[in-house]
N, C-alpha and C positions, 0 to 999 in steps of 0.2 A: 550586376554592375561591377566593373572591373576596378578596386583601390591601389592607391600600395601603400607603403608601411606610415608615411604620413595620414590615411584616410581619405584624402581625396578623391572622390572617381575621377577615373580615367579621362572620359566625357568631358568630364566639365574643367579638368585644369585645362585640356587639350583648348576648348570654347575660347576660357580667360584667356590662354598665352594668346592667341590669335587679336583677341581685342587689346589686350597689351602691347604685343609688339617689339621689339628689342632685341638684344642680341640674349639678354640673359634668358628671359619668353624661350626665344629660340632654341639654347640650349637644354633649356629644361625638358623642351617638348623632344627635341631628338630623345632628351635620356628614355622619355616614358614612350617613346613608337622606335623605337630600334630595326625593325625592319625596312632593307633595300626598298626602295621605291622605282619602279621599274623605268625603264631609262628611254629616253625620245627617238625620233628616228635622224638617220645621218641623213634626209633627204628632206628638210622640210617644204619644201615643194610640189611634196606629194599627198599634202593634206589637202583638205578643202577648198576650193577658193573662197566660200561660204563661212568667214569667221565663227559665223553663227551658228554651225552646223555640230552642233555637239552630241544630238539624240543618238548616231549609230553607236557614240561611245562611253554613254553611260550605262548602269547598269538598268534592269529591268525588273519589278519584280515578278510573281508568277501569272497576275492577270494583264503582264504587259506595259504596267504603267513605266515611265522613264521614274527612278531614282534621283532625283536631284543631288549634286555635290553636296558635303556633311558642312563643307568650311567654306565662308567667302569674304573677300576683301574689297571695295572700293578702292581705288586710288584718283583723287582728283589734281588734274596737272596742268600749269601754265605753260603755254609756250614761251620758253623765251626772246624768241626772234621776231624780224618783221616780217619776212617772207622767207619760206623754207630754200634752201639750198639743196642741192644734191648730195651734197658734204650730210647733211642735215640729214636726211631722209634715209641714207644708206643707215647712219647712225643709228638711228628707233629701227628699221627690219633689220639691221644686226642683235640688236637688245634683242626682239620676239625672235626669231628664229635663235639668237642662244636658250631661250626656254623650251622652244619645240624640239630642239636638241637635245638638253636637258631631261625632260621629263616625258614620259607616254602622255600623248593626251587623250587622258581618259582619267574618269574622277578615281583611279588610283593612280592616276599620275597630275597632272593638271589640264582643264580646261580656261580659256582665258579670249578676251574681246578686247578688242581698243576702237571709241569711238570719241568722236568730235562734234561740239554743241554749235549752234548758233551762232554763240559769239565768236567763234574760232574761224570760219568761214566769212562773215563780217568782218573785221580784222582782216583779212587777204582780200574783201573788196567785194563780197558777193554772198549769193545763198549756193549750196552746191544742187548743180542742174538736174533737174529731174527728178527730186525728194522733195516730199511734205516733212519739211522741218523749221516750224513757226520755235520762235523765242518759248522757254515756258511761262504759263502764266497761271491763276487760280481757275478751276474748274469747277468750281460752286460759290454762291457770295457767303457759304458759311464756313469756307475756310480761308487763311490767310497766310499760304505759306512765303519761305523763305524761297527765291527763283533762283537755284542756282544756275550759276554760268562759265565755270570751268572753262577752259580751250578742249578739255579732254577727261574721259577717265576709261580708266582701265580694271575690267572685272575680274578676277581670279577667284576660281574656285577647285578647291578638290575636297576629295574624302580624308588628308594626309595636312594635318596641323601643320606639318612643319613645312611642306611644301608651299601654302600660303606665304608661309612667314618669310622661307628663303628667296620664291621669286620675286618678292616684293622688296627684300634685302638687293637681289643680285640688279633688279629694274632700276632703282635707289642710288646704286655704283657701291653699295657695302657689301658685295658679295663677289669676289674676284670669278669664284667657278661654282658651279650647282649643279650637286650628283655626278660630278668626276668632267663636267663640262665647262671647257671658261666662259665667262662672260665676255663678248666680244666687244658690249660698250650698254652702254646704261643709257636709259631713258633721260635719267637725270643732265645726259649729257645734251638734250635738248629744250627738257622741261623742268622746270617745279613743281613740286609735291604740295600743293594747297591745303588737301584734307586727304585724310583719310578714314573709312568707316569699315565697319568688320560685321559679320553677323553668320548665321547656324542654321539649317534645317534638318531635320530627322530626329527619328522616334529619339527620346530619352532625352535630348539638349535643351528643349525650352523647359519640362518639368524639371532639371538640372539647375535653370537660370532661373527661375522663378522667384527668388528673394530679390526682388528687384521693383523697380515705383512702377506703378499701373497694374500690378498685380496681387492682390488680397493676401495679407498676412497665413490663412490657412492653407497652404501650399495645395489650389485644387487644381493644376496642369496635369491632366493625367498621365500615366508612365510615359504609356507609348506613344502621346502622342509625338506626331512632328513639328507640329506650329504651337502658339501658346492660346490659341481660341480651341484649341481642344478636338480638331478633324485636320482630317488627310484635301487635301486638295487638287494634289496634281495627278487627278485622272485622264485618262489618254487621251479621252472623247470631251472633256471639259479644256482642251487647249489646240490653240491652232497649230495645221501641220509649219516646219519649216519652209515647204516652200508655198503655203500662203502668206509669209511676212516674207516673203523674199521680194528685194527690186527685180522687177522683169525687165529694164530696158532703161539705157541712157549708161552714161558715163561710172556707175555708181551702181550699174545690175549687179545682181551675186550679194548684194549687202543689204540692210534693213535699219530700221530705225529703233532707240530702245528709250523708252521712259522709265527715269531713275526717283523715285520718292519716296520720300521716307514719310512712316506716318507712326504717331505714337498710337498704343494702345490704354485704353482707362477698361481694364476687366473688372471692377470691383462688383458690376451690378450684374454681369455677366456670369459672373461665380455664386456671387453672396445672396444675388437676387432669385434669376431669371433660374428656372429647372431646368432639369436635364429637355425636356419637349420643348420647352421656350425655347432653348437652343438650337436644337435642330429644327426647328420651324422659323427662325432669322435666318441659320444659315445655309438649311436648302429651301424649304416649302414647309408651310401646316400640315398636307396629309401626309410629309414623309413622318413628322413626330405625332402624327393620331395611329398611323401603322405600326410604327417603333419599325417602320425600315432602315435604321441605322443603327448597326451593332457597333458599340466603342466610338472608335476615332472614323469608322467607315470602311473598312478593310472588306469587308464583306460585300461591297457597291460594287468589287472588281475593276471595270477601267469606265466607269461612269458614274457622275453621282444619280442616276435614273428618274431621271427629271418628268418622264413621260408618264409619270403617275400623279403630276402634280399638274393643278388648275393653272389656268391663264393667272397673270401676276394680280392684273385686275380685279379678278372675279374673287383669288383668294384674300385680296384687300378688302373688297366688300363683305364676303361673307365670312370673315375670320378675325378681320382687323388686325389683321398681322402678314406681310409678304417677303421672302426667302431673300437673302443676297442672291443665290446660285437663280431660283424662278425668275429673279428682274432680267437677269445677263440673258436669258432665254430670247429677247426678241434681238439681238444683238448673234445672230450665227447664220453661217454660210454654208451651204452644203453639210447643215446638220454638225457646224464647228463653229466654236468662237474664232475672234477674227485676232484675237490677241493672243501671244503667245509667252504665257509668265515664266520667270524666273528669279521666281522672290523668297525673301528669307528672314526669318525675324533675324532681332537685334538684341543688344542692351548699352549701347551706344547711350550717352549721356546719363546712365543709369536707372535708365526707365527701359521697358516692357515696347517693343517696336519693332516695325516691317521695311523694309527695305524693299519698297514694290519695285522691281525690274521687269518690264513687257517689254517683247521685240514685237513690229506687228510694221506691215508694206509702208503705211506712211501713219504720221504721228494722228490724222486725224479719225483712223480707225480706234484707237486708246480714249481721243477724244469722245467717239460715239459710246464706246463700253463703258466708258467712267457716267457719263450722261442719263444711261440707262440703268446703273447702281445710285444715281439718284432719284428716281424713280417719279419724276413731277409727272409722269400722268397718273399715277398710282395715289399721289396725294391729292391730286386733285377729284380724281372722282370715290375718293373714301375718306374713310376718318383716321386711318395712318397720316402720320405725320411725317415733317420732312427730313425729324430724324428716330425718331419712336417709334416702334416696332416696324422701321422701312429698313428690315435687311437686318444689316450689323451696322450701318453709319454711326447710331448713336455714340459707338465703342471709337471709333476712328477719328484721330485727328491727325491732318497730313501739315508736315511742320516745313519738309522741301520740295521742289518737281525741279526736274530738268530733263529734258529733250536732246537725244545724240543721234548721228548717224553712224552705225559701222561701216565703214567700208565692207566691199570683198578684200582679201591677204591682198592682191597684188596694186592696191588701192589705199594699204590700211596706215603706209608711213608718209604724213604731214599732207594731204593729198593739198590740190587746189578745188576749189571752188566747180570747175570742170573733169577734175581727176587729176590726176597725179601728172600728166606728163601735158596738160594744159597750158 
């Protein structure tokens, strides 16, 4: 782990500046990543139309799996108007196209989404045509979150602390140019900044963060892992391709829908209690921890958590009394793939131990059906698991917000209408 002469690693101030935020953050984080960040293309029209399309440019590691960004930001933002202008609308694709100018996108440069909830569509008089995108609401009666409903929020993520910090600077109007590019107008110039939340995925960051509430005084996040329940997740075969979350038709094709929620996590009994095999049998299956198929964080699973070795959810309810997060999601897949496609990240947002669950997935009530089946009411009902005891990892989870966005495609992604942009 990389310090410098104050002690701190590297890692983990890089994490803090991000959750802080600021100009001084800022500076600080330049001092300690001093390396160029590679610079965007003068064409940004020849990215994607697929905002969402980020897999060809991240990295991979050698069994294939996508690397998720190291750093990521929320931004939630009001519109300030009644109905967008053209005035209006050139304004936000000048702000994102001064970042695709700016920076490569690719998680050593930036990746980045802008999408719009419910209420933002509502407000201009309608639902937009051809998308499943219901208000958010509770998806179990044993949670009570908070419904956010933003007009908008905008994801940023890179591998590059500072990158975070400065796009969201330059979006903000505090940042006249970004990596030798100007900013041609700022978000702010069409919205407010509501909230904003911050959060980290990959090896060494959550064991980094780990003096934080919901996680047990004896620092057990293992080194490597990436998340702070102690496994890898984002295997190739355990997430949907892009274009199963993709619109196929209507006004609004090329773009998908993404659910944003945060959930806190309570590790105490996770660590202090449950063993190493209790673990891996919440979080895949019982005979993955009677084999010890799971070496460390799971590195060794390659681009699947190998689920084909494990019982019906059912059956391993009945005869185990205990059944897997990954086993529930099992009857929830298409063509041998989930139907939801994650991009989540813990946190330490409010100073507690948390996930930032982000899914893109074709319409919100695919997330609906996935979330339904990690609650697992047939599973309790015909065993002696309970509705939140040894069913998965619920126990550990409590989801504090939801909300429901659509991203457009890029040529769709500034202040669209209700029918699209030019409706």
């Amino acid at each position: 782990m990389h310090s410098d002469d104050r002690g701190i690693p590297r890692r983990a101030f890089l994490k803090s500046a991000v959750a802080i935020g600021g100009a001084s953050a800022l500076a600080a984080c330049a001092e300690r990543d001093p390396e160029p960040v590679p610079a965007g293309t003068e064409n940004p029209s020849s990215l994607p139309e697929r905002q969402h399309a980020w897999q060809q440019f991240l990295a991979q590691d050698d069994a294939g799996n996508t690397i998720p960004p190291r750093h990521h930001v929320l931004l939630h933002l009001e519109y300030d108007g009644d109905s967008p202008t053209e005035r209006e609308r050139q304004t936000v694709e000048d702000a994102l196209r001064s970042l695709e100018r700016a920076y490569e996108f690719s998680n050593e440069g930036l990746v980045f989404t802008l999408g719009y909830s419910p209420s933002y569509f509502e407000t201009l008089g309608g639902s937009p045509v051809g998308v499943d995108l219901p208000a958010p609401r509770a998806l179990s009666d044993l949670e009570d979150p908070e419904l956010d409903t933003p007009d908008a929020v905008v994801h940023l993520a890179s591998d590059r602390a500072k990158v975070v910090l400065r796009a969201g600077q330059g979006l903000r109007g505090e940042n006249d140019a970004l990596n030798g590019e100007p900013m041609e107008a700022a978000l702010t110039d069409a919205f407010t900044v509501a909230d904003r939340r911050t959060g980290f995925v990959g090896a060494g960051l959550p064991a980094d963060h780990q003096d934080t509430g919901g996680v047990p005084d004896s620092d057990p996040v293992p080194e490597d892992a990436p998340l702070y329940m102690g496994f890898k997740s984002t295997f190739e075969k355990s997430q949907a391709t892009e274009d199963r979350v993709t619109i196929q038709s209507g006004p609004f094709e090329g773009g998908t829908t993404q659910h944003a929620s945060h959930i806190d996590l309570n590790l105490q009994q996770w660590y202090e209690q449950d063993g190493r095999e209790e673990r891996v049998a919440k979080m895949f299956c019982p005979a993955h921890a009677e084999s010890g198929a799971v070496e460390g964080v799971g590195e060794n699973l390659g681009d699947s958590p190998q689920l084909d070795d494990c019982a019906d959810a059912e059956d391993a309810a009945r005869e185990k009394g205990v059944v897997g997060h990954s086993q529930k999601l099992e009857s929830v897949r298409e063509n041998d793939r989930p139907i939801i496609l994650r991009r989540d990240f813990d946190s330490t947002d409010g100073g507690h131990a948390g996930v930032h669950f982000v899914s893109l997935q074709r319409s919100i009530s695919d997330f609906v059906d996935t979330r339904e089946a990690m609650n697992g009411g047939d599973v309790t009902e015909r065993s002696a698991v309970g509705r939140r005891r040894n069913n998965g990892i619920r126990q550990y989870l409590s989801v504090t917000h939801r909300g429901n966005y659509l991203l457009p495609p890029r040529s769709a992604r500034a202040l669209p209408s209700p029918g699209g942009v030019d409706a």
